[in-house]
C-alpha atoms as one frame of an Amber mdcrd trajectory, in Angstrom:
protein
   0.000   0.000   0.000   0.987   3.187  -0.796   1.578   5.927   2.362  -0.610
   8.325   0.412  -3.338   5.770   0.971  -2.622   4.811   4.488  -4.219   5.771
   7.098  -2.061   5.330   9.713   0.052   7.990   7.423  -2.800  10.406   7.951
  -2.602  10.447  11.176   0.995  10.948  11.614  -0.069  13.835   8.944  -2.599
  15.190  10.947  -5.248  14.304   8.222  -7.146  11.986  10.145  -8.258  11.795
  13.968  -7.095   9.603  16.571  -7.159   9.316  20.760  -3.597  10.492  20.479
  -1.403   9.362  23.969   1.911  10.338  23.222   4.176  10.499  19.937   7.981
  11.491  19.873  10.739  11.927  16.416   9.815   8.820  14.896   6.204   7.258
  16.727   3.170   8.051  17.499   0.795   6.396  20.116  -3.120   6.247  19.913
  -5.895   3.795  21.203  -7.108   1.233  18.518 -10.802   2.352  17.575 -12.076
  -0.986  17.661 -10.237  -2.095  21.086  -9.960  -5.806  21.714 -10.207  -4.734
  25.686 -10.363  -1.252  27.006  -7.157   0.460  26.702  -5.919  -1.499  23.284
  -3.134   1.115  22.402  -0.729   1.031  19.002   3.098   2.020  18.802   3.227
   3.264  14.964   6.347   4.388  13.035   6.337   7.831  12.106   8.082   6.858
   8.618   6.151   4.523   6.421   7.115   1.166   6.486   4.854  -1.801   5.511
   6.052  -4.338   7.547   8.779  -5.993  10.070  10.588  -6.505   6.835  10.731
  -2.948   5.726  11.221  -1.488   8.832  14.270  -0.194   9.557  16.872  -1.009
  12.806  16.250   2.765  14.237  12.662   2.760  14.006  12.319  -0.803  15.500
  14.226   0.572  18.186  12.116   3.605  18.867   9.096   1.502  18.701  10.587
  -0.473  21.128  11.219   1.914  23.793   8.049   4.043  23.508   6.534   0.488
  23.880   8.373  -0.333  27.442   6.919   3.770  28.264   3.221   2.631  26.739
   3.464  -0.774  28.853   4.680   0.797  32.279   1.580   3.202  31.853  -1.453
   0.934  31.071  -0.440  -0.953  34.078  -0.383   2.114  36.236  -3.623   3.642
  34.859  -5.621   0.484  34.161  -4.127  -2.108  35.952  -4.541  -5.158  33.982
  -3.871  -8.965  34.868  -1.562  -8.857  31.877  -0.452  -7.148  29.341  -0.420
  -8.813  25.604   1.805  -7.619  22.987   1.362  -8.192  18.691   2.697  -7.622
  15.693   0.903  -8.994  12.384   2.847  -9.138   9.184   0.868  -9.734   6.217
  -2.535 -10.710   5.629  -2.405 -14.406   6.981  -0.713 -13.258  10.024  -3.978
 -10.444  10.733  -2.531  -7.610   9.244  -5.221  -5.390   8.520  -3.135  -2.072
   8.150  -0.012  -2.100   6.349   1.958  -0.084   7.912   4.192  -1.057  10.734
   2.588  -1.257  15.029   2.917  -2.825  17.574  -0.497  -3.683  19.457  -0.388
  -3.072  23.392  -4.112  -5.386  24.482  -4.490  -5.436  28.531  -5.653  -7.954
  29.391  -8.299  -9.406  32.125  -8.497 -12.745  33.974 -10.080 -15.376  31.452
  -9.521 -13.092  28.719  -8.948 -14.510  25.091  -6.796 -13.086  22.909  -8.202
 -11.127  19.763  -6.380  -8.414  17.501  -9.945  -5.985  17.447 -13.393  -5.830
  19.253 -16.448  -6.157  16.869 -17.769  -3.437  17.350 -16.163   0.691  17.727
 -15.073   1.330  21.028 -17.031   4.616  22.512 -15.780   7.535  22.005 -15.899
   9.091  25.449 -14.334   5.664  27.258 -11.696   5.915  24.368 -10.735   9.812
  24.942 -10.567   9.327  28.904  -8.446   6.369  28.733  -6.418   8.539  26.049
  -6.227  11.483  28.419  -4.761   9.135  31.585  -2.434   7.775  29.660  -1.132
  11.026  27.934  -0.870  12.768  31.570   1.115   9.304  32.480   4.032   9.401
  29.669   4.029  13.588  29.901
């Protein structure tokens, strides 16, 4: 996919909304708007990469470490029995949006594991758990 068509590209680009958390040089955070469990966050690269493949070493690494930040606050803010972390590449892996992420899913006792919820997660839930976890990695 091109990065004029992505939409995780418009976002970086300010073209397209999001529950922003936090973003630095080369991520951004936001919650997923169709959250597996409350507080379903994604680490996206800045630059446009399509996959684990593409990506390069540096933005890997930055993805990494705002990940370990994005972590440390969902368990202060929403204290979750666990904490599941994904990356899809390609369609028969779950990629739905090609562009590189990592997926941050809390996760609750008894919980089973699913990439996205069936349904849009409500906007007010979303932009309060976006606000507590902003105010957590400011």
């Amino acid at each position: 996919m091109a990065a004029d068509a992505c939409i995780f590209c418009a976002i970086v680009a300010g073209r397209a909304a999001c529950h922003r958390v936090a973003e630095d040089e080369r991520t951004i955070v936001f919650l997923d708007l169709f959250p597996a469990m409350p507080g379903h966050t994604l680490v996206v690269t800045k630059e446009h990469f399509e996959n684990v493949h593409e990506a390069s070493a540096e933005a890997m690494a930055a993805v990494g470490a705002m990940s370990k930040r994005v972590a440390d606050a969902l368990r202060a803010e929403l204290a979750p029995a666990g904490l599941s972390i994904y990356q899809a590449n390609g369609v028969a892996a779950g990629q739905t949006v090609f562009h590189y992420h990592l997926h941050l899913m809390p996760r609750a006792e008894g919980s089973t594991l699913t990439l996205h919820g069936r349904a849009q997660g409500d906007a007010d839930e979303l932009a309060r758990i976006a606000a507590r976890l902003s105010a957590r990695l400011a």
